[in-house]
C-alpha positions as CSV (number, residue, x, y, z in Angstrom):
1,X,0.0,0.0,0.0
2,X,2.9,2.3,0.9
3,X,4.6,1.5,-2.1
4,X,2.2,1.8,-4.5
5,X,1.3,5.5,-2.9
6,X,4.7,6.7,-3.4
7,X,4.9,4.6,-7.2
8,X,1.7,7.1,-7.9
9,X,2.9,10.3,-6.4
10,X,6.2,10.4,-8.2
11,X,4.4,9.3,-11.5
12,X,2.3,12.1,-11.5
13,X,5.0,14.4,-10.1
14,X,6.2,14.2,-13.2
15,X,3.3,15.7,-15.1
16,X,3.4,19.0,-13.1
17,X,6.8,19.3,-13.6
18,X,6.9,19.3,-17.3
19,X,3.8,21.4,-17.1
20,X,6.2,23.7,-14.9
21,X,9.2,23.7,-17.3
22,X,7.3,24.1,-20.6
23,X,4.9,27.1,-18.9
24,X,8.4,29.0,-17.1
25,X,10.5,28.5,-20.8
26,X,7.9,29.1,-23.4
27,X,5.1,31.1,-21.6
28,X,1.8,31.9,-22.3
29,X,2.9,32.1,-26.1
30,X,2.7,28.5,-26.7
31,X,-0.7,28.5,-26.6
32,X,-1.2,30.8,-29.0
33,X,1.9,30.7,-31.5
34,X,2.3,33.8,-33.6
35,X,0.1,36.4,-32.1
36,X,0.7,38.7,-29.4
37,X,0.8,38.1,-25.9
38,X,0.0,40.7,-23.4
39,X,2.9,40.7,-21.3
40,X,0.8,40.7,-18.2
41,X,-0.5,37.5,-19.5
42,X,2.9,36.3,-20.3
43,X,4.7,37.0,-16.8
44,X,1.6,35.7,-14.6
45,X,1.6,32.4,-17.1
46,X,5.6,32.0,-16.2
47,X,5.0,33.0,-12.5
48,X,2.3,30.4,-12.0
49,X,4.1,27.9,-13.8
50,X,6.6,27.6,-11.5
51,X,4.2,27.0,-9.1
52,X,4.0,23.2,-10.9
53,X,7.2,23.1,-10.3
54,X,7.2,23.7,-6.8
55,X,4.6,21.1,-6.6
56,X,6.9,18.2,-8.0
57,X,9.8,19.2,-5.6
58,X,7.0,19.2,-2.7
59,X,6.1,15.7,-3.6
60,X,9.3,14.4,-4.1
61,X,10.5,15.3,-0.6
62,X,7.4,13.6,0.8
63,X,7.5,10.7,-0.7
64,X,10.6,8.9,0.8
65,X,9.1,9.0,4.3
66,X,5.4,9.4,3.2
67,X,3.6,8.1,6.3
68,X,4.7,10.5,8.0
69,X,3.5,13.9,6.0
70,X,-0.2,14.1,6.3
71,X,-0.1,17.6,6.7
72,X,2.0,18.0,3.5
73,X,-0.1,15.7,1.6
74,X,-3.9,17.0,2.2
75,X,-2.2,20.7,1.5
76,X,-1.3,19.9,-1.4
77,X,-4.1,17.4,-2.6
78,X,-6.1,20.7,-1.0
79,X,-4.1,23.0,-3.4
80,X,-4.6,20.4,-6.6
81,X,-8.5,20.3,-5.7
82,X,-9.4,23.6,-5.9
83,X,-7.2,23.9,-8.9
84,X,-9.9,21.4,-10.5
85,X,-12.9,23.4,-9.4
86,X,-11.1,26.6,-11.2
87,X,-10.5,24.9,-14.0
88,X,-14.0,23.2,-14.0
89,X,-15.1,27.3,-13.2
90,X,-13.4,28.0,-16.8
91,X,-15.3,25.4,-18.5
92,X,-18.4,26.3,-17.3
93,X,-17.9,30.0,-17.6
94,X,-15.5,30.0,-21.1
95,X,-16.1,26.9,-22.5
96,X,-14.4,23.2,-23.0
97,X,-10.4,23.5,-23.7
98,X,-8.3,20.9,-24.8
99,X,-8.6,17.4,-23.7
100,X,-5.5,16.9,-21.6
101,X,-6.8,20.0,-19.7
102,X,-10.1,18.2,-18.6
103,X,-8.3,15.7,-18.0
104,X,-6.1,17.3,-15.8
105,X,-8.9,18.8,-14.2
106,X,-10.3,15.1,-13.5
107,X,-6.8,13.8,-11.8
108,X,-7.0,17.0,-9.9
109,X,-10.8,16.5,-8.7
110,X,-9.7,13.1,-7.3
111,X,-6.4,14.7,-5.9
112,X,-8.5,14.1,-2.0
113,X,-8.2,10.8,-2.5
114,X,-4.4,10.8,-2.6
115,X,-4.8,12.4,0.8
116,X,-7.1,9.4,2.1
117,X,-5.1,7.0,0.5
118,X,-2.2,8.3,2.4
119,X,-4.1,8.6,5.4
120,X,-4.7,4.9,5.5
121,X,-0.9,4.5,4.9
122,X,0.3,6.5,8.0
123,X,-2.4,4.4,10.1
124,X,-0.9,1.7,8.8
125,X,2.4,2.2,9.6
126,X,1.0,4.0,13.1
127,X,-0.3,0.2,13.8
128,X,3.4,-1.6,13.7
């Protein structure tokens, strides 16, 4: 159970990272090649985007030991939730975007289950 919990986490630590790097290298541009980006739009795109990033180291240094970083884990799974309901905000409000978005959105929806799973996990380990 432990194992596969950490497998998971630094699986999809992975996706926010690249979401991270791509978002702080080629900015808010990528999205819309050849036309102009406001640079507000630009630097808040970067800015955010490292935010992914920080989210991938976060995980990273939980995992190793992650029975014992509850707090950590429901902060971030916290963090990744109400990311979803944002992004499920925008769908309602703007429309549908790309797939991998609502999927993202999905993954991030169930992110509170991460912090059950791990829950169970630290119990678990509480019980030895």
């Amino acid at each position: 159970m432990r194992n596969g919990l950490q497998i998971v986490l630094a699986i999809f630590s992975v996706v926010p990272l690249a979401f991270g790097i791509s978002g702080v290298f080629f900015g808010a541009g990528r999205w819309l090649p050849g036309e102009a980006i406001p640079p507000e739009l630009d630097n808040q795109y970067r800015y955010l985007s490292a935010y992914y990033i920080s989210l991938a180291f976060l995980l990273w240094w939980a995992i190793p030991h992650i029975e014992r970083h509850a707090t950590l884990i429901r902060i971030v799974t916290f963090v990744l939730f109400l990311g979803g309901l944002s992004r499920l905000w925008s769908f309602v409000d703007v429309g549908w975007a790309s797939q991998m978005q609502v999927a993202g959105m999905v993954i991030e929806l169930a992110a509170p289950l991460i912090a059950v799973w791990q829950g169970f996990v630290a119990r678990r380990h509480d019980a030895r």
